[in-house]
N, C-alpha and C positions, 0 to 999 in steps of 0.2 A: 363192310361199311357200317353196318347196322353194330356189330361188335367194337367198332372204334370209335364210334358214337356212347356204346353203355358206357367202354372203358372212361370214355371222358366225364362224361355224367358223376360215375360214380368217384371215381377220382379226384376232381376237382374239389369237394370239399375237405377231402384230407388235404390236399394242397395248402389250400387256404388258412387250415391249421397252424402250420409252420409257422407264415407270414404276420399272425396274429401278433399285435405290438403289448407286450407285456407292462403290466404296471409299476412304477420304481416303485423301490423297496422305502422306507422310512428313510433307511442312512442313506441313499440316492438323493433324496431329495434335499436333505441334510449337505450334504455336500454339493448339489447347486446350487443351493442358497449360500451356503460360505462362499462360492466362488465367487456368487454374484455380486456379494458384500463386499468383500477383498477387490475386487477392481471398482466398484465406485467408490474406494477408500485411496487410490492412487495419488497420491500427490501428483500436481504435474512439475515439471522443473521450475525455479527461481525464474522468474523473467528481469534482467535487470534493467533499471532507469535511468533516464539520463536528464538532471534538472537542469533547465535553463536560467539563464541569467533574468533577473525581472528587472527589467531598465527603467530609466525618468519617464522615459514616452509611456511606458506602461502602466505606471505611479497613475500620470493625469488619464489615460485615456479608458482605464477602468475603475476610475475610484481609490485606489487603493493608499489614499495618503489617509489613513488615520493614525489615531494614536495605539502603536503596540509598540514590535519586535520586530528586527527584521535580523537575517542570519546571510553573514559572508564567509563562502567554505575559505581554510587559508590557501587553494591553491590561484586565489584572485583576490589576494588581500587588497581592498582601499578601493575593489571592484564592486559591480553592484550583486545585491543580495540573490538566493536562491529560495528565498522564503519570505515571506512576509504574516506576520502570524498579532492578532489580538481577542481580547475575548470575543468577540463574534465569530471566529474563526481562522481558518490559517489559509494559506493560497501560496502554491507551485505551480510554475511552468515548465510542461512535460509536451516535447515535440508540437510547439507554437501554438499549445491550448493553456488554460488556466483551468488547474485544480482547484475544489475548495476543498476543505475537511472540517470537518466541525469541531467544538474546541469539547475536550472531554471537561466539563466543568466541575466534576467532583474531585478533581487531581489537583495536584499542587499546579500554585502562579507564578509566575513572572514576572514581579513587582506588582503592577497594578492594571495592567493592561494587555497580559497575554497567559497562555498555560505553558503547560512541560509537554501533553499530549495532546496530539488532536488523531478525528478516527475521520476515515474517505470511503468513499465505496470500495475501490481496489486497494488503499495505501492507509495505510496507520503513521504517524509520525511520534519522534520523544527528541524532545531538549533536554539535554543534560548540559548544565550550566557546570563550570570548572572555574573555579577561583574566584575571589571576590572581584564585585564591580568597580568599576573606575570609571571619572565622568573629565574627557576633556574639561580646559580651563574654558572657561565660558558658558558651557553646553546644557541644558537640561534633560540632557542625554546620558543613561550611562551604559557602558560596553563591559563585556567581558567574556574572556574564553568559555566553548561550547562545544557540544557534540550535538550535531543531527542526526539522525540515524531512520531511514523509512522502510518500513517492513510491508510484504505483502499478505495478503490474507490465510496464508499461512502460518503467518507469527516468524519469517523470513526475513534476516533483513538485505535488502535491497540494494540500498544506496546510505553512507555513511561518509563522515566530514567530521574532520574539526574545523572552528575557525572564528568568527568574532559572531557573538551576537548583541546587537544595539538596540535598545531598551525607550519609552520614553512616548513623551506626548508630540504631537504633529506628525508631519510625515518622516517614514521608515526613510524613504529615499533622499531626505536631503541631508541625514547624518550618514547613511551606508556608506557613498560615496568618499567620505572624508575621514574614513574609518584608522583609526591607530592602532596599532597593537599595545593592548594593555601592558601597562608598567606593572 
């Protein structure tokens, strides 16, 4: 007993030798840090968008009749807008909320009353205007072919359209609606 007793005694500190947790190397460490780097550098996937239409009811019931832009994609032409955009800013409905974005003011304009970019917490947007404008007979409105296009904070884009965008003082929503296709 007393012998199984020394052996342990003396024994257990070589043991504990083995189990001793060694220090990484430089390049060890080097390379858990690339690792670490490289997955907080992961993109996640595209999430994509889906904009709503911004109806009359909505025009009145949050303001949003000033004077800018407002943008109809063409697959609802003479329908109402999925943007409504002036220098104070631009505004989408996304899943029965309202976006805003703010207008990127050192970018190019939109006549007098809206930009080309605006930036959002999650969404960036650009107008790219296509062909000259045309103003209905009567109208102190003018329209003309457009691309929207909103990317996500990866510089992604999202959600893209062509389609009419309408220009002009008053409200966005009482020309969307009556919207032509430019000659």
């Amino acid at each position: 007993m007393a012998r199984t007793w020394l052996c342990t005694v003396l024994l257990a500190p070589l043991a504990l030798l083995g189990c001793k947790e060694r220090e990484p190397s430089p390049a060890d460490q080097a390379k858990a840090a690339a690792q670490i780097e490289a997955a907080q550098r992961v993109t996640p996937p595209p999430e994509p968008i889906d904009l709503q239409r911004i109806t009359g009811a909505d025009f009145a019931q949050n303001g949003l009749d000033v004077a800018g832009c407002s943008f109809v994609p063409e697959i609802t032409p003479g329908g109402d807008p999925v943007l409504v955009a002036s220098t104070a800013g631009a505004v989408i409905k996304v899943a029965d909320r309202f976006v805003t974005l703010a207008a990127d003011v050192g970018g190019p304009k939109l006549g007098e009353n809206a930009y080309t970019h605006y930036v959002g917490a999650a969404q960036s947007l650009q107008i790219e205007p296509a062909g000259a404008s045309a103003s209905p007979p009567g109208s102190d409105r003018n329209q003309k072919m457009a691309r929207l296009s909103l990317s996500d904070p990866f510089n992604r884009v999202i959600w893209s359209s062509g389609g009419t965008l309408v220009c002009g003082p008053g409200s966005p929503a009482a020309s969307a609606t009556d919207v032509t296709a430019p000659g």
